[in-house]
C-alpha positions as CSV (number, residue, x, y, z in Angstrom):
1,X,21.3,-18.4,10.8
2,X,20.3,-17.4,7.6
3,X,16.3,-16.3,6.5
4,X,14.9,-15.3,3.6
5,X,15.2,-11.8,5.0
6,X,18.9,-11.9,5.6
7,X,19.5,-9.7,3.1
8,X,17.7,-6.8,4.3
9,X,19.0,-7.4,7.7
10,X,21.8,-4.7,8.8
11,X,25.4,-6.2,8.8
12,X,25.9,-4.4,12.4
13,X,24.8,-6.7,15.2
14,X,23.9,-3.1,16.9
15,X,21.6,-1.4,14.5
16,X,19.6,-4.5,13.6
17,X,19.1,-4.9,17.0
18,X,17.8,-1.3,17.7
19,X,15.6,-1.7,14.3
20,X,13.9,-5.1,15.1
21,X,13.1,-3.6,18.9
22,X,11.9,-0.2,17.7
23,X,8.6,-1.4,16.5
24,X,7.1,-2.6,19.8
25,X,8.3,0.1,21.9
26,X,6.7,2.6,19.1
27,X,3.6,0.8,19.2
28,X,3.5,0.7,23.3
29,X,4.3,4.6,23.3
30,X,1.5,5.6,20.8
31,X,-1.3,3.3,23.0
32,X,-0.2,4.9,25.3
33,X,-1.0,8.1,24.5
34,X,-4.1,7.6,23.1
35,X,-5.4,5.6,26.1
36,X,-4.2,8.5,28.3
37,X,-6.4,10.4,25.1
38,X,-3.6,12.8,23.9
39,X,-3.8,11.5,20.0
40,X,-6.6,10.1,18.5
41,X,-6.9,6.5,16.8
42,X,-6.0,7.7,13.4
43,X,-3.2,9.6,14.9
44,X,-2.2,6.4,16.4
45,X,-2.2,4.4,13.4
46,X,-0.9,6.7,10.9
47,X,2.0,7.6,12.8
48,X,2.4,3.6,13.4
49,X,2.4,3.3,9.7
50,X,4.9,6.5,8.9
51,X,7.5,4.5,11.5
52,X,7.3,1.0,9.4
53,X,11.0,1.6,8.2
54,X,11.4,-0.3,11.4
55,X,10.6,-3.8,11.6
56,X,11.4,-6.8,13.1
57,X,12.7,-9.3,10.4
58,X,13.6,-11.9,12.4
59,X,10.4,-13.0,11.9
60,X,9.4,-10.9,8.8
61,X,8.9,-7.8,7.3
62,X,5.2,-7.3,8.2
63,X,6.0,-7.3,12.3
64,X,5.7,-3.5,12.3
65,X,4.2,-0.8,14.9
66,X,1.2,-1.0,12.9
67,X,0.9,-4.7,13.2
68,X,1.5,-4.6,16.9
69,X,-1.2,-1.6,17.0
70,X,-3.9,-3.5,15.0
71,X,-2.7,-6.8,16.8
72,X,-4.1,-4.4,20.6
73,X,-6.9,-3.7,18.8
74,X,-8.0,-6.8,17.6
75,X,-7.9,-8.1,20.6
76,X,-9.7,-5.5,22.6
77,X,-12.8,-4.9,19.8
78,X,-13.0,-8.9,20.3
79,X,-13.4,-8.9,24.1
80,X,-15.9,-6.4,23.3
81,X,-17.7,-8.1,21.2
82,X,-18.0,-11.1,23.0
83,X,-19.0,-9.4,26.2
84,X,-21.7,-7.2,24.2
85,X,-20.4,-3.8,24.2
86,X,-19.7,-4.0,20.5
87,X,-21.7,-6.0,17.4
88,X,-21.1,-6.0,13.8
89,X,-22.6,-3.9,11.5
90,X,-24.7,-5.4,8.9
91,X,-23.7,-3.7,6.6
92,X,-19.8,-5.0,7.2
93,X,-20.6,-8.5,8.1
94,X,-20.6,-9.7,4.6
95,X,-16.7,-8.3,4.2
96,X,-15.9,-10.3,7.5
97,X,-16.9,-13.6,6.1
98,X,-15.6,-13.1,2.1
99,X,-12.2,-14.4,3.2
100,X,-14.1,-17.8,4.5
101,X,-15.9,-18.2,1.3
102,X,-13.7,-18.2,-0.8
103,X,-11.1,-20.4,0.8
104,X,-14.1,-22.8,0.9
105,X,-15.0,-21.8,-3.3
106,X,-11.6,-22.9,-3.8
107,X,-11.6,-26.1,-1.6
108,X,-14.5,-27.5,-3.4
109,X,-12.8,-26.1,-6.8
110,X,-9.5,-27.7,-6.2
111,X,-11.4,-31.0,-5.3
112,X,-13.9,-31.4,-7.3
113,X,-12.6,-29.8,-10.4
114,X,-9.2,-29.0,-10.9
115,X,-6.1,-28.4,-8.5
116,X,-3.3,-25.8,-10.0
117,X,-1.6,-25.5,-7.5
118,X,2.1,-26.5,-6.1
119,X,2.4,-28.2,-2.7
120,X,5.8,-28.1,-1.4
121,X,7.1,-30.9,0.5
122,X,3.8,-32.5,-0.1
123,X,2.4,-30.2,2.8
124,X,-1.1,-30.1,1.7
125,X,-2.0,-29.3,5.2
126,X,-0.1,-25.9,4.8
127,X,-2.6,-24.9,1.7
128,X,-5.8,-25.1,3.9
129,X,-4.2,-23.7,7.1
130,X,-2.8,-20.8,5.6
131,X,-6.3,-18.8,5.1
132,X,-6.4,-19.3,8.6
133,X,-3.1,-17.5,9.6
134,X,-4.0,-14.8,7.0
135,X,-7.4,-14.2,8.4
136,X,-6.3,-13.8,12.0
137,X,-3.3,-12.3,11.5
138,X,-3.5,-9.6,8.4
139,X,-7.5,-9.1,7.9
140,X,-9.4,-9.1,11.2
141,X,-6.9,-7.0,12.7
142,X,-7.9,-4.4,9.7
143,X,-11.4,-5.1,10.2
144,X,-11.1,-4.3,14.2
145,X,-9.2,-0.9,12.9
146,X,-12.3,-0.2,11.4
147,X,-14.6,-0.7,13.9
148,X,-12.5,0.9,15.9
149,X,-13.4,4.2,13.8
150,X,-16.5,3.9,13.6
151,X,-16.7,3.3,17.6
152,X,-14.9,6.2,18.1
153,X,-16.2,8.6,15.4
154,X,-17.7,11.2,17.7
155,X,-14.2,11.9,18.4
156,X,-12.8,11.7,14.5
157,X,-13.3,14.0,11.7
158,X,-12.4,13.9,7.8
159,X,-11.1,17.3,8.8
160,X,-8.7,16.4,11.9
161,X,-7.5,13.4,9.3
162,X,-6.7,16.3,6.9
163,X,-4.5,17.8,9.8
164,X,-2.7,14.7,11.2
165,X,-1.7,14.0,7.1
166,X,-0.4,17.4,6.7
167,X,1.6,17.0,10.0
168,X,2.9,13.5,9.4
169,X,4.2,14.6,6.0
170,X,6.0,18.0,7.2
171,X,7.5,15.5,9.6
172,X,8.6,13.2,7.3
173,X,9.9,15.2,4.9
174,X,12.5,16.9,7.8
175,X,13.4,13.0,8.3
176,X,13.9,12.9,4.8
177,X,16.2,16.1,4.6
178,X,18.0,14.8,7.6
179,X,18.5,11.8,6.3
180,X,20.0,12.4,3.1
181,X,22.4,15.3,4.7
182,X,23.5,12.6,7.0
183,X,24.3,10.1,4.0
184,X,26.2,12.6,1.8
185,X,28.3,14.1,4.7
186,X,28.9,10.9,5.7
187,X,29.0,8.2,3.6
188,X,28.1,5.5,6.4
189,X,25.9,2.9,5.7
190,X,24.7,2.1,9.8
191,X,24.2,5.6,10.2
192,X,22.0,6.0,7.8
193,X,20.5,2.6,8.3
194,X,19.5,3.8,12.1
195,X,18.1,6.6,11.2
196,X,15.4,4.5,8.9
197,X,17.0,4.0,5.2
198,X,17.7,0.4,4.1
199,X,21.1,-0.2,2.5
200,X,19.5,-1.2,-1.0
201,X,18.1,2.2,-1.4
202,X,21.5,3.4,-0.4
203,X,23.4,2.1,-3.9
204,X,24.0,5.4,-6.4
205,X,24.0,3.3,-9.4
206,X,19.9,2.6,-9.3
207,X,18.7,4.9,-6.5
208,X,18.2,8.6,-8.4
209,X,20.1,11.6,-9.0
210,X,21.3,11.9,-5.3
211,X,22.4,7.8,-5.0
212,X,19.2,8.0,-2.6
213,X,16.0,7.0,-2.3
214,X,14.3,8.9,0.5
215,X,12.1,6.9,2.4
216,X,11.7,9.0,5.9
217,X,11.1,6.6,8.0
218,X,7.8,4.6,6.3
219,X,8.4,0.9,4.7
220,X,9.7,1.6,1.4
221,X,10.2,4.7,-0.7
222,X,7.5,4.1,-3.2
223,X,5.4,3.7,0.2
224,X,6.9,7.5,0.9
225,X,5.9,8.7,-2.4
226,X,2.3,7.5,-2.1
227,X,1.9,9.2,1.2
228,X,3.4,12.3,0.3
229,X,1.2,11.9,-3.1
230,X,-2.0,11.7,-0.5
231,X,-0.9,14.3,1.3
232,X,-0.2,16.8,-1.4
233,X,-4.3,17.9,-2.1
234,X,-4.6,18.9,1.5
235,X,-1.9,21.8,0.7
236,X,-3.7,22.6,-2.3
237,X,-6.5,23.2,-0.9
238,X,-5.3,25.1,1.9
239,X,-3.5,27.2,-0.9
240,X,-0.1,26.5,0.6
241,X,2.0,26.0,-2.7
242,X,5.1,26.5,-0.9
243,X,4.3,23.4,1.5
244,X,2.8,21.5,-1.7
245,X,6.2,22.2,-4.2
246,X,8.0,20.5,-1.0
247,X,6.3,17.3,-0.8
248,X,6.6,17.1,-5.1
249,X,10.3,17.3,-4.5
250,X,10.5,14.7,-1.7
251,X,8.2,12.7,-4.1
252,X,10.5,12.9,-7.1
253,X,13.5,11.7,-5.1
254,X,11.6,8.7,-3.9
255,X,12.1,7.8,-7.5
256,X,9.3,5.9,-7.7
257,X,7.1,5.5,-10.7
258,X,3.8,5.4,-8.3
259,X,4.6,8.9,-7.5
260,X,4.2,10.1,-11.1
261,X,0.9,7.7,-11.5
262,X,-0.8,8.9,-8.7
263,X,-0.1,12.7,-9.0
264,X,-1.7,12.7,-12.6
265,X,-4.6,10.8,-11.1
266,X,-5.4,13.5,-8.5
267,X,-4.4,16.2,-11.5
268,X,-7.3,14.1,-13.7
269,X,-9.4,13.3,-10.5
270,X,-9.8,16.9,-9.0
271,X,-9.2,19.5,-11.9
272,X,-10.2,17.2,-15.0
273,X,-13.5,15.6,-14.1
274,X,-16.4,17.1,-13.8
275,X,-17.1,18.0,-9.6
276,X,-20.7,16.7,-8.9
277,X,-20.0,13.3,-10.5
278,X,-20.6,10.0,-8.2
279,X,-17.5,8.9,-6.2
280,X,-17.4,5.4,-8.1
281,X,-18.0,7.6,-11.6
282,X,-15.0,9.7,-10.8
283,X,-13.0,6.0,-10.1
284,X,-14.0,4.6,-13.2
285,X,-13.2,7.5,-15.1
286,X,-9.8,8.6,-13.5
287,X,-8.8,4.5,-14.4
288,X,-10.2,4.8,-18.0
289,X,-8.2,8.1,-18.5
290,X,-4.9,6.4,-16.9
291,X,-5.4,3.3,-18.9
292,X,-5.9,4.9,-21.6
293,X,-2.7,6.9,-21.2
294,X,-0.8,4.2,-20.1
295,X,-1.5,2.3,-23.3
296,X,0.1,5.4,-25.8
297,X,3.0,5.5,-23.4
298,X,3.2,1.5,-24.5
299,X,2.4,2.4,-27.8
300,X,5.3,5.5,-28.4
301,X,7.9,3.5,-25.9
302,X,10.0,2.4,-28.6
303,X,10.6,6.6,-29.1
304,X,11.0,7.1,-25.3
305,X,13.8,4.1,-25.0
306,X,15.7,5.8,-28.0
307,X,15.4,9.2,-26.1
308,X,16.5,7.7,-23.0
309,X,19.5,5.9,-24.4
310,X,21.1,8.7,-26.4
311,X,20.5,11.1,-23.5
312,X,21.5,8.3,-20.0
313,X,24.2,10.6,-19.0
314,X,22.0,13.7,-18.0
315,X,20.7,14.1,-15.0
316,X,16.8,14.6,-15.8
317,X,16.6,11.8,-18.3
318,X,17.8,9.3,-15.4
319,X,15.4,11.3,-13.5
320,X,12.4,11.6,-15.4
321,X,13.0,8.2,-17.7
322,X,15.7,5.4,-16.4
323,X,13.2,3.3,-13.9
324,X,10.5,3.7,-16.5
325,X,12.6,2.2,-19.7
326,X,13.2,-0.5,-17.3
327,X,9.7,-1.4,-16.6
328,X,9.0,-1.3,-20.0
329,X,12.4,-3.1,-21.6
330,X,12.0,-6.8,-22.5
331,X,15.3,-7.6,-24.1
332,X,16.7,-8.5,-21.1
333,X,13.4,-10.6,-19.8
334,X,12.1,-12.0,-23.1
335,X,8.7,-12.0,-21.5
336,X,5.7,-9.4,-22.2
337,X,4.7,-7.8,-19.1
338,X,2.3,-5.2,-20.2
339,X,-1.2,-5.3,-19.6
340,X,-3.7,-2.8,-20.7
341,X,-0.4,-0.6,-21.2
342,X,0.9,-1.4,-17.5
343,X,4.2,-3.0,-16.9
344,X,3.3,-4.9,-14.0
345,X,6.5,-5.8,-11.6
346,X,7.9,-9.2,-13.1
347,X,8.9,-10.6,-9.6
348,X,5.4,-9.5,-8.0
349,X,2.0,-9.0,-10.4
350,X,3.4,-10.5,-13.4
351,X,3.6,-14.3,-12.1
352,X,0.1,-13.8,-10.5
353,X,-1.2,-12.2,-13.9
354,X,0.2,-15.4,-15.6
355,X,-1.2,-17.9,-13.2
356,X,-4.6,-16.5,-13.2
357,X,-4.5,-16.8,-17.7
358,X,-3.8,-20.1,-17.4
359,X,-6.6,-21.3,-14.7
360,X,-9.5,-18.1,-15.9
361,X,-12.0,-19.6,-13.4
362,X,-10.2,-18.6,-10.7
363,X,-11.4,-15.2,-11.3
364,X,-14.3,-15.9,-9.6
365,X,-12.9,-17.1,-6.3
366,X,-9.5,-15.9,-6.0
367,X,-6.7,-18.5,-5.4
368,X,-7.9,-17.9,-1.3
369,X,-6.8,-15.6,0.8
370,X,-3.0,-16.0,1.9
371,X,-2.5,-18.9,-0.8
372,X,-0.3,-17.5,-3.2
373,X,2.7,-19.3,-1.6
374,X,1.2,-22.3,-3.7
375,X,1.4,-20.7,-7.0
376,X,3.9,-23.5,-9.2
377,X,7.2,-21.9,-8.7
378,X,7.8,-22.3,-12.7
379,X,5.8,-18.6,-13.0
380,X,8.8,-17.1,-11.3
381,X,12.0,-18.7,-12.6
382,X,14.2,-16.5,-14.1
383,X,13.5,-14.0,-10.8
384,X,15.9,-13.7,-7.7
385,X,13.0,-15.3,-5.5
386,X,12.8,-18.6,-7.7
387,X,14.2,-20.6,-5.2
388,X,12.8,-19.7,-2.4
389,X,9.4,-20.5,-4.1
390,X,10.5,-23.7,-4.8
391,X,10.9,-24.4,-1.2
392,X,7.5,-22.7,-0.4
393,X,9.0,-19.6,1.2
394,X,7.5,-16.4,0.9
395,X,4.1,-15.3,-0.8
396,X,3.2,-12.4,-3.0
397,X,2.0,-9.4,-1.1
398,X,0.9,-7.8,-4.4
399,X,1.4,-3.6,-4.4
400,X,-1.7,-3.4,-6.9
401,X,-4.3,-3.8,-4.0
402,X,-7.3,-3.6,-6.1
403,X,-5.6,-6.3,-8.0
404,X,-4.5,-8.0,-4.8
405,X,-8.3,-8.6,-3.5
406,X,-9.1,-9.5,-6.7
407,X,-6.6,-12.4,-7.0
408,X,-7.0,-13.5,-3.6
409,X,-10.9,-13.5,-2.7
410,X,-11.9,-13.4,-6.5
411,X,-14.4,-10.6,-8.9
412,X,-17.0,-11.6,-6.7
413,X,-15.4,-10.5,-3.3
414,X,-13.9,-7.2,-5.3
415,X,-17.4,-6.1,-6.7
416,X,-18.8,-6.1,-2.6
417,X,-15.6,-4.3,-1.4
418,X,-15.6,-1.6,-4.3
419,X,-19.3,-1.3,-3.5
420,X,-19.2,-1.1,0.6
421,X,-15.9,0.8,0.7
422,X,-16.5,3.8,-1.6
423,X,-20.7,4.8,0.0
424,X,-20.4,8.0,1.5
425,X,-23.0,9.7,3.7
426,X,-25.4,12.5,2.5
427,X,-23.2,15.2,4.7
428,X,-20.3,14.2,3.1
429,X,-18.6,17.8,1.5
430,X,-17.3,17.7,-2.1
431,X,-13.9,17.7,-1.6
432,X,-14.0,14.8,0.9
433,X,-15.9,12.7,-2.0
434,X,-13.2,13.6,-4.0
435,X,-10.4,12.2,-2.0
436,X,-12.2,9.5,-1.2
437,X,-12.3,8.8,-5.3
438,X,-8.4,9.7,-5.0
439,X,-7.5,7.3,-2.8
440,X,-9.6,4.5,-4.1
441,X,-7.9,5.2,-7.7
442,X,-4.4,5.2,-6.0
443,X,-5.1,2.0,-4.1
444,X,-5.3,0.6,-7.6
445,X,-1.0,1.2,-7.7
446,X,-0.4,1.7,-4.1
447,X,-0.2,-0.1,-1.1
448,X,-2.5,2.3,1.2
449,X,-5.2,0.0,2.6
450,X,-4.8,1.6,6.2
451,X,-5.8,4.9,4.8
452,X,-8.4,3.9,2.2
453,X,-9.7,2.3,5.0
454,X,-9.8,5.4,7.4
455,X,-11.1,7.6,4.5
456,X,-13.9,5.5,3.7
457,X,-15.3,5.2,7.1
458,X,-15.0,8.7,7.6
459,X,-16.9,9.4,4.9
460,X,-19.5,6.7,5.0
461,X,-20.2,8.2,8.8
462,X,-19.5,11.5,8.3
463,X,-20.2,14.5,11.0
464,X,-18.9,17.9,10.8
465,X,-17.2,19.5,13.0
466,X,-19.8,22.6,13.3
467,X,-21.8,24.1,10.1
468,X,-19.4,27.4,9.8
469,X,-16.1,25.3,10.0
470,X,-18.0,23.0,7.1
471,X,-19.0,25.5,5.2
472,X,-15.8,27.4,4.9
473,X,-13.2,25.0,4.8
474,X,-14.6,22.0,2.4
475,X,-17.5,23.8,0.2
């Protein structure tokens, strides 16, 4: 029978049946080893979230190891909590219940007010149940991961997540190199798809110089790129060019724009900016500088298409230029999607950008958390998922994230998670401010809420491993 995910399914029986089983037993091997206390619980989650390639989309693309992972501990910091071994923090109890108030803003809104949105089938149940699934199933599992940390944090350091990062990407990149070897000797499309790669990114028309884009074995190569693009300031710092020019490679065949985006924000972030500004000065800034050249790339892009067109056939114009021109191209789509200079994804931020212009006071709310399966479907039409928003199927898991809590919970929810997320403690070393400011200006184009998540604990309880190690590693 088909899904809405049939298309990504493999067309071997064999394969898709080793892909949709490999994320439980990967998620069962690495609790297993922590409980037995041979990896920590960052190790255990970020190695969950490097093996996402794997999923079981039977019943969707979100049913990963790290799912099943925050699913175990979800359940176990809730028996906690309910017996008394754990409590919630004061300071985090007003991020537990943002979800509820907004769905409940936009309740009264859509009552009292105005209701914008599409019901398909007339299932108007669905639009108030939904907030529930999303709750339980997507944000107090990330909320649980987080106390989790902080639980464990005796055990944890900013510098052991340093190590496991550098590890994870060495690793990854060997997966990479194997992977690509495997696909140009062989040419087999099951092959390749059991050793993580997806069969779209497999198509040597759109996917790069090699007809590739590597992905290792995390979700997506843009997700790839945006790891290896966290990963890369470790090397630096540790002076380890070699290790650094490795991961740049692997990053530019990911061919993914985010790449490019976030390496310039780390190049603004950590050599641009002046070093003892605040952690949210150095986000604010690092956005106003990449705004700012975003909007004279928008400005000159006329010059850059004409480049691009009378140079296609060379290899580091398609490199460099042929995903970008696409973005940016409107003949085709008749439709403006830049905003402040950014060409938003027209399947994915664009409708939600478009929705949110016409009904403004949603700004304050959100739309609720989960409910963007009720956006009318007549945002998207012209875009390969028009249909299935007509029938209600699917939602937009937007890859913007700052964008994505603001259109879901609304400015007011945003302002309290920018504030809680980015304190850091007095002990916390320069560079580990820093990256913390890094990451929270890449989550603004990448999909990394498990690691801004990490980060920002660590630094808001941050203990050193001893003075000396402090001192000579991260000052």
């Amino acid at each position: 029978m088909k899904t809405v995910y049939s298309s990504l399914q493999s067309s071997n029986l064999f394969v898709e049946c080793f892909r949709e089983s490999m994320p439980i037993v990967i998620a069962m091997i690495l609790l297993y080893l922590y409980y037995n206390r041979r990896i920590s619980i960052i190790d255990t989650l970020l190695y969950a979230f490097a093996s996402e390639a794997y999923t079981m989309l039977v019943i969707g693309p979100t049913f990963t190891a790290t799912f099943f992972v925050g699913i175990y501990i979800f359940v176990e910091q809730a028996h906690q909590l309910f017996t008394g071994k754990q409590y919630i923090r004061k300071n985090y109890f007003l991020l537990l219940i943002l979800p509820l108030l907004s769905s409940i803003t936009v309740f009264l809104i859509s009552q009292f007010y105005k209701d914008p949105f599409n019901y398909p089938g007339g299932r108007l149940y669905a639009f108030y149940t939904k907030p529930i699934y999303f709750y339980i199933k997507t944000y107090l599992p990330l909320f649980a991961i987080g106390a989790k940390i902080v639980q464990d944090r005796k055990q944890l350091s900013f510098e052991k997540f340093a190590d496991s990062i550098k590890k994870i990407a060495v690793i990854s990149c060997i997966i990479a190199v194997i992977q690509i070897t495997v696909q140009l000797i062989f040419q087999n499309v099951e092959l390749s798809e059991l050793l993580g790669l997806q069969s779209r990114y497999l198509l040597m028309e759109i996917n790069g110089p090699l007809g590739i884009r590597v992905q290792a074995l995390f979700a997506e190569p843009k997700v790839f790129s945006a790891f290896l693009s966290l990963a890369i300031p470790f090397f630096l710092k540790d002076r380890n060019y070699k290790m650094a020019t490795v991961m740049f490679v692997m990053g530019i065949l990911t061919a993914s724009q985010t790449f490019w985006v976030n390496i310039v924000a780390g190049g603004l972030l950590f050599f641009c900016l002046p070093k003892m500004l605040s952690v949210r000065w150095k986000i604010v800034g690092t956005l106003g500088i990449i705004i700012g050249i975003f909007l004279l790339l928008a400005a000159s892009k006329e010059y850059f298409m004409k480049q691009y067109l009378a140079n296609r056939n060379q290899p580091i114009y398609r490199l460099l230029l042929e995903r970008s021109t696409y973005r940016y191209n409107n003949d085709i789509w008749r439709k403006n999607n830049v905003i402040f200079g950014i060409p938003l994804q027209r399947d994915m931020e664009l409708p939600v950008v478009d929705f949110l212009r016409d009904e403004p006071y949603l700004f304050i709310s959100g739309y609720g958390p989960g409910n963007s399966t009720f956006i009318p479907p007549h945002y998207f039409f012209g875009q390969a998922i028009y249909q299935n928003r007509v029938e209600g199927i699917g939602g937009q898991n937007l890859n913007m994230r700052w964008f994505f809590i603001l259109a879901e919970f609304g400015a007011v929810s945003l302002f309290f998670f920018f504030f809680i997320l980015t304190r850091t403690a007095q002990e916390t070393p320069l560079f580990a401010r820093s990256y913390l400011a890094y990451l929270a200006v890449c989550f603004f184009f990448s999909q990394i809420d498990l690691f801004f998540i990490i980060v920002a604990l660590l630094c808001a309880y941050y203990e050193p491993i001893n003075e000396y190690e402090h001192e000579r590693k991260y000052n």
